[in-house]
ZALO-957922 format. One line per 5 residues: number of its first residue (from 1); their letters; for each residue z, x, y of C-alpha. Coordinates in steps of 0.05 Angstrom, whole numbers, plus 32768, in hexadecimal, padded with zeros to 4 digits. Layout:
% ZALO-957922
NUM	A	Z:X:Y  ...
//
This chain:
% ZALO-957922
1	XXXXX	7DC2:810B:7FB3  7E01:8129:7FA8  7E3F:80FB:7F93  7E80:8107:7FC0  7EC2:80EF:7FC7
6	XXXXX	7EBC:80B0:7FEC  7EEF:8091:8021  7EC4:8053:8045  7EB4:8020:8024  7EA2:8013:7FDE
11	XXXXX	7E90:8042:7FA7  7E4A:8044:7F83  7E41:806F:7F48  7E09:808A:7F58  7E2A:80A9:7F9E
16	XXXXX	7E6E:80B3:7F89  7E9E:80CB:7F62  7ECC:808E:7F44  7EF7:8075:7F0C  7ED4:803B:7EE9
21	XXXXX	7EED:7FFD:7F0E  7EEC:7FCA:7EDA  7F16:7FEE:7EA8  7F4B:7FF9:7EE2  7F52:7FA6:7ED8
26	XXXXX	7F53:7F9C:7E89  7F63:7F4E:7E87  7F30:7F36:7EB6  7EEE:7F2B:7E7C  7F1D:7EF5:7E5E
31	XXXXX	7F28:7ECD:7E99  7EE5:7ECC:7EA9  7ED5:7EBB:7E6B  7F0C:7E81:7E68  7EEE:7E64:7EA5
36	XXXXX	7F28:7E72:7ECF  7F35:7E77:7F1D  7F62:7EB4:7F23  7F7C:7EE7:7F65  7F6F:7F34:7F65
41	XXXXX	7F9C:7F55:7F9C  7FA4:7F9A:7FA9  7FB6:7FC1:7FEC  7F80:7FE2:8013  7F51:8009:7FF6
46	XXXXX	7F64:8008:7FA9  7F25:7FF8:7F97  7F18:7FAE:7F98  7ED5:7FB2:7FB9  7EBC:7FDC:7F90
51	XXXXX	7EDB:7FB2:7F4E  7EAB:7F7B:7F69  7E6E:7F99:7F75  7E6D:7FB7:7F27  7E8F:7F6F:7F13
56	XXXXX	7E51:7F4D:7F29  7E21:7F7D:7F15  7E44:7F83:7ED1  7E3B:7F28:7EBE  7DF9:7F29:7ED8
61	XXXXX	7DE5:7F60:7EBA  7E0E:7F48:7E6F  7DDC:7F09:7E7F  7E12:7ECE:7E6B  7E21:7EBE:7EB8
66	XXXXX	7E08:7EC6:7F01  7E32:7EE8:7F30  7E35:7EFD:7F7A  7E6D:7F15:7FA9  7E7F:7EF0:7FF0
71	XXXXX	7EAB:7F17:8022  7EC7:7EDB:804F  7EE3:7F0B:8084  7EB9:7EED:80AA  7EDD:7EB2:80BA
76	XXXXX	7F1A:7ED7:80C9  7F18:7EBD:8115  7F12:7E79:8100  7F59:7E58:80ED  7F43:7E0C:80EF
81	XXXXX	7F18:7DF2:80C2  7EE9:7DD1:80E3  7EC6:7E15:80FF  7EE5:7E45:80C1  7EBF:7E19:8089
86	XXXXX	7E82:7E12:80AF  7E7F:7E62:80AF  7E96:7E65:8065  7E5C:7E3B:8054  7E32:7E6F:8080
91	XXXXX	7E53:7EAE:8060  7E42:7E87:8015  7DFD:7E78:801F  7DEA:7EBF:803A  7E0E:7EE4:7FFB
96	XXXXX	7DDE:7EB2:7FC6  7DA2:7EC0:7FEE  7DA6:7F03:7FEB  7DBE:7F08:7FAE  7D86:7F00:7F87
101	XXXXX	7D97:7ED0:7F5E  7D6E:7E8C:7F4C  7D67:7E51:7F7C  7D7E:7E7C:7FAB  7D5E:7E5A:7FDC
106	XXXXX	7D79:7E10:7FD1  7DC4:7E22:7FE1  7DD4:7DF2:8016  7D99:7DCE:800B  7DB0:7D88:802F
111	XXXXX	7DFB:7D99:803F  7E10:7D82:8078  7E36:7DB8:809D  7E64:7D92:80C5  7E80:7D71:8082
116	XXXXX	7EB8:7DA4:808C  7EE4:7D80:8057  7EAF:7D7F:801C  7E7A:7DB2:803A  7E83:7DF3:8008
121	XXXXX	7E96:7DC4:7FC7  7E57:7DA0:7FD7  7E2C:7DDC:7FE3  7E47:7DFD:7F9E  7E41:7DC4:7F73
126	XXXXX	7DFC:7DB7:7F8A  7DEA:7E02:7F88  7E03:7E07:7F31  7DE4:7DC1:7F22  7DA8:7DE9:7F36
131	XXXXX	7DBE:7E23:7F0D  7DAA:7E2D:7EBB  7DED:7E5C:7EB5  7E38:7E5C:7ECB  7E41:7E73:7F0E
136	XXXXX	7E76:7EA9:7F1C  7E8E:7EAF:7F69  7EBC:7EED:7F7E  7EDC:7EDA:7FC6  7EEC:7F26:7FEA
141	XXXXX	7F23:7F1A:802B  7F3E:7ED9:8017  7F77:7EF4:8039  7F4C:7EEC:807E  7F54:7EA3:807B
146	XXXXX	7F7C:7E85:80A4  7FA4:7E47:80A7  7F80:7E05:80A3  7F41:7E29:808C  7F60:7E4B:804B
151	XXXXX	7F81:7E06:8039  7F3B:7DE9:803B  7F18:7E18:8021  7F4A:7E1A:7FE1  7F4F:7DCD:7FE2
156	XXXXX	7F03:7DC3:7FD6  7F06:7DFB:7F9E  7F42:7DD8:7F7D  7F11:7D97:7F7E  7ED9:7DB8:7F5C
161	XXXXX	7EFC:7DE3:7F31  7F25:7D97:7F15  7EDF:7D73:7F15  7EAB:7DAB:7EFC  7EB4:7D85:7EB8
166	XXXXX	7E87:7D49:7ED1  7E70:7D6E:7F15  7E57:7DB7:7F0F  7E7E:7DE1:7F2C  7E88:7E2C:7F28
171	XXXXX	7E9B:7E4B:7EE4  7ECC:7E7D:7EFE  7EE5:7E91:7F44  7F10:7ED3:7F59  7F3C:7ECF:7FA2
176	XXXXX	7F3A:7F1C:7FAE  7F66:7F32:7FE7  7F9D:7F62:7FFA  7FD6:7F2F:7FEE  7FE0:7F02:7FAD
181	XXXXX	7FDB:7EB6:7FBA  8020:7EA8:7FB7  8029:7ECB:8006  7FEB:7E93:801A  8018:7E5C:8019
186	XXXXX	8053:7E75:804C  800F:7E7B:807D  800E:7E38:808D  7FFA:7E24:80D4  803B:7DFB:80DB
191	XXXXX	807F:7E01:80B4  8083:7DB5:80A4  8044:7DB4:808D  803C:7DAE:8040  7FFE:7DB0:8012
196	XXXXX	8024:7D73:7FE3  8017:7D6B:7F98  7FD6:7D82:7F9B  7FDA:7DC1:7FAA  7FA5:7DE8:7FAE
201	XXXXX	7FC2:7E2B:7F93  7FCE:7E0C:7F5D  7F90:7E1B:7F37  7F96:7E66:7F33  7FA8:7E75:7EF0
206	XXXXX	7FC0:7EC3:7EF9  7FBD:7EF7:7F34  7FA3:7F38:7F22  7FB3:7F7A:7F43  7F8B:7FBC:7F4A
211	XXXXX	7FB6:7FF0:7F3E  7FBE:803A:7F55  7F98:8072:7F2A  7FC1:8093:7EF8  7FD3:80E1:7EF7
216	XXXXX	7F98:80E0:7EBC  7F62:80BC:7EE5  7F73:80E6:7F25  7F65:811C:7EFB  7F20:80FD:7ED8
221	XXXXX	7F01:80F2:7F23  7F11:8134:7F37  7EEB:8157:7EF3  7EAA:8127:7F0E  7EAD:8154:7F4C
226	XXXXX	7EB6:8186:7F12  7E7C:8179:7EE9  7E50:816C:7F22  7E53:81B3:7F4C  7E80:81E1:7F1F
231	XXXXX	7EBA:81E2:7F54  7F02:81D9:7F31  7F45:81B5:7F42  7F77:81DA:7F23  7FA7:81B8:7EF8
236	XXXXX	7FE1:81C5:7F2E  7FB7:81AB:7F5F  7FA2:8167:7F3A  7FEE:8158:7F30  7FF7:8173:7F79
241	XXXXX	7FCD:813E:7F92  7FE2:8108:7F6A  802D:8117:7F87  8012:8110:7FCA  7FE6:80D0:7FB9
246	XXXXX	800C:80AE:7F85  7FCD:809C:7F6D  7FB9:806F:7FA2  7F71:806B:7FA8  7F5B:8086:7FEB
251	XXXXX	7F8D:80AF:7FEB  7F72:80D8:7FAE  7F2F:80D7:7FC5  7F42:80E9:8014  7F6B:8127:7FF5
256	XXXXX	7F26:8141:7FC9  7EFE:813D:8008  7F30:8154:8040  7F2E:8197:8007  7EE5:819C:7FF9
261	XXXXX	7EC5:818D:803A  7EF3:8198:806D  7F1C:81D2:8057  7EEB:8201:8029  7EA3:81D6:804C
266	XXXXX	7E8C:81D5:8007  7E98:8213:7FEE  7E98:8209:7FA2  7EA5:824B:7F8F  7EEE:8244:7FA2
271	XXXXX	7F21:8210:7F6E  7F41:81E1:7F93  7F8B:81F7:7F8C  7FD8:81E8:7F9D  7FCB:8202:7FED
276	XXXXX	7F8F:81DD:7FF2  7FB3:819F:7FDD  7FEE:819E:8008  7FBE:81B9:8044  7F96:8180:8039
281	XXXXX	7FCE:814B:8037  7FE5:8161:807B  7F9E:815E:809B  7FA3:811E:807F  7FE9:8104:8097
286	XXXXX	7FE1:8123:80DE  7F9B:8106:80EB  7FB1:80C3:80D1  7F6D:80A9:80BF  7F57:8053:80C2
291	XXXXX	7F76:804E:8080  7FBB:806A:8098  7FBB:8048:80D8  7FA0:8003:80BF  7FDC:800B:8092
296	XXXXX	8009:8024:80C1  8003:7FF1:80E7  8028:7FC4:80C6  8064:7FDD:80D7  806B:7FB9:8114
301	XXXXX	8069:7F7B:80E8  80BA:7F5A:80E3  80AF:7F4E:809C  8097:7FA0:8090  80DD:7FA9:80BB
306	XXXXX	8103:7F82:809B  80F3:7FB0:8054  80E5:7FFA:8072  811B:7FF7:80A4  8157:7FF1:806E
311	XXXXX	8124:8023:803E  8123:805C:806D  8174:804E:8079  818E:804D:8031  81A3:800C:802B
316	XXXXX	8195:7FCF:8000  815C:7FB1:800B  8147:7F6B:8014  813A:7F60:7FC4  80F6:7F6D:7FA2
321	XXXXX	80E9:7F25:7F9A  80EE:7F19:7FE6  80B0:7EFB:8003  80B2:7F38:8038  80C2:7F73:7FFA
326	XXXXX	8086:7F54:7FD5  8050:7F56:8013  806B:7F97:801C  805A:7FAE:7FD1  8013:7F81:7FDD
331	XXXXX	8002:7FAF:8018  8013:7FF3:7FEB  803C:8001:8023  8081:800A:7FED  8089:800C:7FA4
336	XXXXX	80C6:8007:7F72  80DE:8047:7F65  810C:8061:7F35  8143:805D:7F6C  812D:8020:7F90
341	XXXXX	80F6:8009:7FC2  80D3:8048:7FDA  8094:805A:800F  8056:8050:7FCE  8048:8099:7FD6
346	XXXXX	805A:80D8:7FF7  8025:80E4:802F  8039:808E:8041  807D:80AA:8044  8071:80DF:8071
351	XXXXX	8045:80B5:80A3  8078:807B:80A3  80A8:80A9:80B7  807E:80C1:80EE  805F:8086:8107
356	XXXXX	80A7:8069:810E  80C5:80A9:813F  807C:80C1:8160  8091:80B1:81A6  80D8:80CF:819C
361	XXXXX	80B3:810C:817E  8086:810E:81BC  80C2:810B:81ED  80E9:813A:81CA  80B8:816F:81CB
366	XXXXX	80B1:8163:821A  80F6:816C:8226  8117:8195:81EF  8101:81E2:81E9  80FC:81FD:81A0
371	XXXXX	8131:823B:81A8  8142:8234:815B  80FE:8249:8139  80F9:8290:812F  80B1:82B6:813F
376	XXXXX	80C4:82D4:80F7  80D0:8299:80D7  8114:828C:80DB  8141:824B:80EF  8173:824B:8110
381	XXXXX	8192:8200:80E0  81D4:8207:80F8  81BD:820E:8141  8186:81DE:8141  81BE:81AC:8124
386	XXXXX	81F0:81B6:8159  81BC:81A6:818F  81B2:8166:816C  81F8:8153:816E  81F7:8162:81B7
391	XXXXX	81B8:8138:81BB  81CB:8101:819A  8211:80FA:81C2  81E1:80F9:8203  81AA:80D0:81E8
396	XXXXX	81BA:80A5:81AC  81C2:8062:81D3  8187:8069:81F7  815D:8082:81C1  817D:8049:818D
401	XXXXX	8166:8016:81C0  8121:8028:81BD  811A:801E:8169  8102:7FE3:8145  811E:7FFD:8108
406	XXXXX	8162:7FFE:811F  8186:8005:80D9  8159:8049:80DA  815D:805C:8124  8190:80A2:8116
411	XXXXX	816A:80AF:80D9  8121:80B0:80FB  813D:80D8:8140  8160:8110:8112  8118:8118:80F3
416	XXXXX	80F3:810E:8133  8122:814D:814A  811E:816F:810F  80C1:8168:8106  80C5:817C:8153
421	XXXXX	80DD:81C3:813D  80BC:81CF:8100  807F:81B1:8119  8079:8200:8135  806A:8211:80E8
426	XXXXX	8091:81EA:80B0  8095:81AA:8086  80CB:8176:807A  80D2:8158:802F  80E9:8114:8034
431	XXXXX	8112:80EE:7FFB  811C:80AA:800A  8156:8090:7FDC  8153:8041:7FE9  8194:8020:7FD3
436	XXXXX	81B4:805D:7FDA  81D2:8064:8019  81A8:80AC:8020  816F:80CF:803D  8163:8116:8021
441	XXXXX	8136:814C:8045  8123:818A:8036  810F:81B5:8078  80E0:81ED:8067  80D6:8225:8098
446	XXXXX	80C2:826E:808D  80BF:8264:8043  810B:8250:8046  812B:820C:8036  815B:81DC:805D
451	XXXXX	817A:81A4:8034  8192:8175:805E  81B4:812D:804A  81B8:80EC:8080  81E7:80BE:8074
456	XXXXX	820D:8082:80A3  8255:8080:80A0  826C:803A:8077  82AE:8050:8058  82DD:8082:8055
461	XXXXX	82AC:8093:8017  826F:80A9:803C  8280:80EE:803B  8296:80FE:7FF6  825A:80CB:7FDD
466	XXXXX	8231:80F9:800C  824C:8140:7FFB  8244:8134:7FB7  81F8:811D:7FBC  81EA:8155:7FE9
471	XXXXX	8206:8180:7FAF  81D9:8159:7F81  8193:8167:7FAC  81A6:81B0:7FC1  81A1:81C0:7F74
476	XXXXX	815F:819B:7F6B  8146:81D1:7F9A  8174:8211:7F88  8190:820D:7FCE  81DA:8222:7FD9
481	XXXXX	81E1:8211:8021  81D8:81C6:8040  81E4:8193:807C  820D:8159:8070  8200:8121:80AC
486	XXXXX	821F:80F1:80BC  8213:80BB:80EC  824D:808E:8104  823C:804D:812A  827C:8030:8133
491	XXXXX	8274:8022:8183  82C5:8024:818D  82CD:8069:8175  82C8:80A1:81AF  8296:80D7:81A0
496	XXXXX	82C1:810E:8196  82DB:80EB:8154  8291:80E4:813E  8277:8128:8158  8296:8159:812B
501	XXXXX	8280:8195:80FE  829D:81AC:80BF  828F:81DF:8087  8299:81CF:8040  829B:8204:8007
506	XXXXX	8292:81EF:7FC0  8276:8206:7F7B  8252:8238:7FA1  8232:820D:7FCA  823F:8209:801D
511	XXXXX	8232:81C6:803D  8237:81BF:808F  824B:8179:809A  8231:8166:80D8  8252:811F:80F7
516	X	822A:80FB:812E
//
């Protein structure tokens, strides 16, 4: 059997192409070996699955401990302990006896199931007293727990884990999840509840994190492809991708396959190049596959709001060691960027963007006619931006109403006006500048370019601040002509003062400022 480029579930070797999972972790031997409980987080599908299944098959193939893997997902639906540990227990004694490891069989043996407060210790302990080797346990979902049911379950692992001296216990345990520890404990079922002295976090001794592939190991997956049917990724087209993906696993891999199967149906003969790439992104961000939606999803969280909404407007956001900025960098939904918090990737900050203003996109294209794209390929920008003043004078109250995100409510109907029309055959480049007070866009159309800048009015500084960073992007792409816009949302001031249009000629360069 051929190996592919795989996007469900985990990766084998023999079946797929993959970057060896255990180097992508380099400290985690040493806590094993140390006997330590420790957390591996990572956002969806970066791997952690996979990491698992070789991490197991890895120490019981090295012979110096037994190991098997327990998803506990399935006790998602069960926030109180008395039903989640009972189906814990059941989740823990199928994974040993079909693990194929010894004494298989006597897990449980004599447990009483309805011991909800003792059940899983008691199992475990009587499972490696049974046992001639340390046992190893990797936990997958412990982010599925819920409530009263992760407190117990943790509890009873802190009381083995401080008694395995006289009592055996388990030799080392990883929590493996999408969020690090630390966000378990603001989960409680009720604020004035607390878990006292004793806290059973307490015993983790380091959280882990799976991180995106590098530029070099984006580039060593695609050469397996390579080596295995002669079909090349250009070098363009490797760095291409890893623009788009910033390395983030599925991502990479979705990219590879959207090119080689669904564009060329496994043509070899052909390279994979630049085209291919950005053809295969799109395919990718307008189908919005599980792994985008599951994602996406998230946005209608208050805590994803509370972090995107300010993101997408400019402004400061809520601090990176905010409980809600680090669930939002747990998910992979943002990273730090050189200018701030920023979508993790390009493609995730495409999709956020049109997640957020779908439905005004929908509308618009109902009611608005697209006069302004040429059958030649030409725009009409100053046009198009006009009718958006116009629109927004007539609309912006009702539309604002209707937005979640209200910090980013102008921002996300300009671009829901702007992807209606070039929807008909162009692109929009997105630059989110968090901190910044800034968007920058780039409309393509027709093989031309549109830099465009969207700012909210704050201070008699907003436009110089903004004509001079306008000035600063239209270079990055050799552009000499630009929009300027500004929103103003002071409520007192009549929309005549705020609708107004205004030509600027400077250095060479001529900016259309462009007030709403």
């Amino acid at each position: 059997m051929n190996r592919f480029f795989n996007i469900a579930g985990p990766c084998y070797p023999e079946e797929h192409y993959m970057v060896p999972p255990l180097e992508r972790i380099p400290g985690l031997m040493p806590l094993i070996r140390e006997k330590q409980y420790f957390v591996i987080h990572a956002a969806r599908q970066t791997g952690k699955t996979t990491l698992l299944h070789q991490l197991v098959a890895f120490l019981n193939k090295e012979g110096k401990y037994y190991a098997a893997y327990c998803p506990l997902e399935a006790a998602q639906v069960f926030p109180e302990p008395g039903e989640g540990m009972r189906q814990i227990f059941y989740s823990l004694s199928y994974t040993i006896k079909h693990s194929g490891l010894p004494e298989a069989e006597s897990f449980g043996k004599g447990v009483n199931v309805y011991e909800t407060s003792i059940v899983i210790k008691s199992a475990i302990s009587g499972y490696c007293s049974r046992l001639d080797k340390p046992l190893v346990l990797l936990f997958d979902e412990i982010d599925a727990l819920q409530n009263g049911t992760l407190v117990a379950f943790l509890r009873q692992l802190r009381e083995g884990y401080l008694t395995r001296g006289a009592i055996p216990f388990l030799h080392s345990v990883a929590l493996v999840g999408m969020r690090n520890i630390r966000d378990f404990k603001s989960r409680l079922r009720d604020d004035r509840e607390t878990l006292g002295s004793a806290s059973p976090f307490n015993i983790v001794t380091e959280a882990l994190t799976v991180t995106n592939f590098t530029r070099q190991e984006t580039a060593a997956l695609y050469r397996q492809h390579t080596g295995d049917t002669g079909q090349v990724f250009e070098t363009a087209a490797i760095d291409k991708a890893y623009e788009y993906s910033g390395g983030q696993p599925w991502l990479v891999n979705a990219i590879a396959r959207e090119a080689v199967v669904k564009i060329l149906n496994k043509d070899y003969t052909q390279p994979i190049t630049v085209p291919l790439v950005d053809q295969a992104a799109q395919h990718i961000m307008q189908r919005r596959d599980t792994h985008i939606d599951s994602l996406l999803d998230k946005l209608k969280e208050e805590r994803v709001r509370r972090v995107i909404d300010p993101i997408i407007a400019g402004k400061e956001s809520t601090g990176i060691l905010s409980d809600d900025t680090q669930y939002c960098l747990d998910l992979g939904l943002i990273k730090d960027g050189d200018t701030g918090l920023m979508p993790a990737n390009k493609i995730y900050a495409e999709v956020i963007i049109r997640t957020l203003n779908y439905d005004t996109q929908y509308n618009l294209e109902k009611q608005t006619r697209n006069v302004w794209a040429g059958p030649g390929g030409q725009l009409d920008m100053n046009g198009l931006m006009k009718a958006f003043q116009q629109f927004w004078r007539e609309n912006s109250e009702i539309w604002e109403e209707k937005y979640a995100y209200k910090e980013a409510a102008p921002h996300l109907i300009l671009q829901a006006f702007l992807q209606r029309v070039v929807n008909s055959g162009g692109h929009i480049l997105r630059e989110y500048a968090g901190g910044r007070k800034r968007m920058d866009l780039c409309v393509q159309y027709g093989g031309s370019q549109y830099p465009v800048e969207i700012k909210v009015r704050r201070s008699p500084q907003t436009l110089p601040e903004g004509l001079a960073q306008l000035g600063e992007y239209m270079d990055k792409l050799g552009e000499k002509t630009g929009w300027l816009v500004v929103f103003d949302r002071d409520k007192t001031k009549a929309w005549d003062e705020k609708i107004f249009w205004k030509t600027e000629n400077t250095e060479g360069k001529t900016v259309h400022v462009v007030g709403c």
